[in-house]
Each structure stands twice: as C-alpha cells, then as structure tokens.
N, C-alpha and C positions, 0 to 999 in steps of 0.2 A: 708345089707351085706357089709360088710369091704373090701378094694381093694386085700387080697388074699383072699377071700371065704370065710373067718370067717362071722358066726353069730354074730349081735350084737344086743347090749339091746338097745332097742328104747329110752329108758331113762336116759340111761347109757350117765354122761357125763353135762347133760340139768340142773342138781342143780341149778345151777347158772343163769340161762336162764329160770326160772322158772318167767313167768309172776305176778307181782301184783293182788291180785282183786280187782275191784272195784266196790262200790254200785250203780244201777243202777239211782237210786232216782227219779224215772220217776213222782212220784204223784209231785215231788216240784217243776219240772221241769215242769207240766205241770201246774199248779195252776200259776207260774210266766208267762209262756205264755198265759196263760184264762186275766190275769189282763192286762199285756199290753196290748194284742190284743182289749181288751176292751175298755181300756183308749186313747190308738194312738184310735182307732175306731172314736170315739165322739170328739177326739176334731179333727179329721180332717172332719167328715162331719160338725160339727159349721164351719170349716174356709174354707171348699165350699161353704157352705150356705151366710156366709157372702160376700164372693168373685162375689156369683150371685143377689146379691143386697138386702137380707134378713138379719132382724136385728138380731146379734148375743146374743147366747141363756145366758139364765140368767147367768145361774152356772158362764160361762166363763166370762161373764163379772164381778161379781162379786170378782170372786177369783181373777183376773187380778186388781182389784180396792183394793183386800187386799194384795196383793204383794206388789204394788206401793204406799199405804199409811202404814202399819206397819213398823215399823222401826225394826233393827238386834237386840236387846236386848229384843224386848218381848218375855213376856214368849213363845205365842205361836209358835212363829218362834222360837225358841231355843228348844223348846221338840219337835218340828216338823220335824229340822234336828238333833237332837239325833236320834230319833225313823228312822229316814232316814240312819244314819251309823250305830245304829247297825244290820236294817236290811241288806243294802248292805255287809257289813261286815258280816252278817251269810251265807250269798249267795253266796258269795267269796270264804267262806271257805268249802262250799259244792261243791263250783265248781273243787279247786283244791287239796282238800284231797280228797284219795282213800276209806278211811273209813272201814267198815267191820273189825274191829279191835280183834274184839274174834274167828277170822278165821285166820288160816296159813294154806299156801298151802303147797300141799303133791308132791312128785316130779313128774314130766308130763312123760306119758307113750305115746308116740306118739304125737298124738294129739289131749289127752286127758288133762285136767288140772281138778283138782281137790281139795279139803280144807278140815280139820277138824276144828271144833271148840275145842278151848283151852282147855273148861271144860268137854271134850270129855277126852281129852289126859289127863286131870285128875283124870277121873274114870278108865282110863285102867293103868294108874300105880298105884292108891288104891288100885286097886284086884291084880295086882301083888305083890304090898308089901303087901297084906292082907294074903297070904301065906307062909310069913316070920318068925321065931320064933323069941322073946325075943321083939317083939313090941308094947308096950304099949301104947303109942301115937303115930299118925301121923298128919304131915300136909303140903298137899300139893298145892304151888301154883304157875301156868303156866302162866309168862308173855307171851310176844312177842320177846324173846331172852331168856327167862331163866326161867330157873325150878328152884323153892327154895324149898328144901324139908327139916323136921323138924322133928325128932325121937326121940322118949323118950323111954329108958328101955335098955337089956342087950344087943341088938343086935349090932354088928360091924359096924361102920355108912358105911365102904368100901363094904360090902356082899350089905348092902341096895344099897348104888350106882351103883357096878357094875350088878346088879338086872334090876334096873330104869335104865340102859342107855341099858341095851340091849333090854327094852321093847320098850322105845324111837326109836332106831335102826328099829326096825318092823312096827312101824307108817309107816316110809318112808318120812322125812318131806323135802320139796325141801331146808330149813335151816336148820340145824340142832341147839338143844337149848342147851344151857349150862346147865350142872347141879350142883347142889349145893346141897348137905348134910349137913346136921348140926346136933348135939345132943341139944335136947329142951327138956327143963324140962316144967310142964305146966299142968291145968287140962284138958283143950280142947281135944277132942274126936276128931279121923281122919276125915281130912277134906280134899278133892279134890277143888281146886277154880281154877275157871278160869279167872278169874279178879286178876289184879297184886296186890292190896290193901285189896282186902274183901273179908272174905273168904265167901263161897257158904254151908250154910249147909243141903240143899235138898240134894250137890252133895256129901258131908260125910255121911249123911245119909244112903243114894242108897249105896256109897261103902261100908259102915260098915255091 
C-alpha cells in the first residue's frame, strides 16, 4: 500500500534492484575443501608426531629434501607452478564471477526472483514471428544485452520488430534487451540461439 491507500505492484519500481544470480558450485567447493582438509590433515599429524619424538614420515621428508635440492629452472619445478596458477587462477575465477550466463533474471514480484534461460526467449519470439507473413528466413540470437534478429523475404523488418519487442515486453525481464532487426539474405532456416556466437539448431528446429 502506498502512503494515500493506493495499491501497488510489488514489483513495480525493483528493475533495477533485481538481484544477480549466482552459481551455487557447491561440488568444487566441496572437492577443494575434501583436498585441503586432507593435505593440512597429514602434514600436521607428521609434525605432532615429530614434535613427540617420532621420526618423521617418509613422504615429508622426502619432498622437503626435493624442495631444498632442485633448483627453479627444472622442469619439474616449473610445470609444478604452471599447473599451481592455472589451477589457482581457475579457482579465482569461480570464486568471483557470478556465472550462470545463459540465464537473465525476470523482474522480482515481492520476494520472489526468478530467471529464464536465453534460448527460452528465443523459442518464444520464433513462434511469434512464425505467425508473420512474407518471412522466409529467420534468425534469431539472444545475447546478454541484445537480441540480434535477421529476416529474409518481403516482410517490413519495423511490423517484425515492433512484433518482437512486444513479445519481449511480456517476458517481463528485470533488463530489458536491445533489439536489432536486420534484413538477411541467406539460405539458413530460422533459427532461435541462445548463445551470442552459435547458433542452436535443435532450438530452429522446435520453432520451425
């Protein structure tokens, strides 16, 4: 309720305020915690063990005698910390990218949030322009900011867009995406992608 009695739309307003999602990635999350909790494990019972007067275990001394005798340019020191950045370095980036990338969220009704996937949004404007006359080709493809749509044949490329923006409009997307019309000449068969590069032809398929 609004401060004179009016009704309001719970959602009304929130676009902008529409939360991120993010991947939960709980199996890599827990696989890096199974390894360390492993590795801290064993070498701190060797260095209780040592500390209570028991000779320390092979492995440790070992690898502690190849640290301190191979020098920085062997190979195996050198592909040991490759393979050491670019795992840190993949782990980095799972940590601070949100991921989930073929999902955009739809705008929040309360305190509900919710997503479609891209090549969703491109099967529902195939079947809307599938009802279009003069279209002989299409093809469509749903970045993460923009729709690039591509028409071959007699139809007005304006009737197609203002067509596609009002099916767009009914999604409900807490973003709303650009669209782009174009006339394409071309023998490719309508295509829905939800990928910005490639197009999907299970998803032309389904809409054709």
């Amino acid at each position: 309720m609004s401060r004179d009695g009016e009704r309001t739309d719970p959602g009304a307003g929130s676009a902008r305020k529409a939360p991120r999602l993010w991947a939960g990635r709980a199996a890599t999350a827990a696989m890096v915690a199974m390894v360390v909790l492993v590795v801290a494990g064993a070498l701190l019972y060797d260095v209780v063990a040592v500390r209570a007067g028991q000779p320390a275990r092979r492995w440790r001394a070992q690898v502690a005698d190849e640290l301190a005798t191979r020098h920085l340019d062997d190979v195996w020191v050198l592909l040991g910390a490759g393979v050491s950045v670019l795992l840190g370095g993949r782990l980095l980036w799972l940590a601070i990218a949100p991921g989930l990338r073929r999902w955009l969220v739809l705008r929040p009704y309360g305190g509900t949030v919710a997503a479609i996937d891209r090549a969703g949004i491109g099967h529902l404007l195939t079947d809307r322009a599938a009802g279009l006359r003069g279209i002989d080709h299409l093809r469509i493809r749903v970045g993460r900011r923009r729709v690039r749509v591509s028409v071959s044949g007699p139809v007005d490329p304006a009737v197609v867009q203002r067509q596609l923006r009002e099916e767009l409009g009914r999604v409900g997307l807490a973003r709303p995406l650009r669209l782009d019309v174009r006339s394409w000449r071309g023998a490719a068969g309508g295509v829905a992608d939800g990928a910005p590069d490639q197009p999907d032809d299970r998803a032309g398929e389904a809409a054709g």
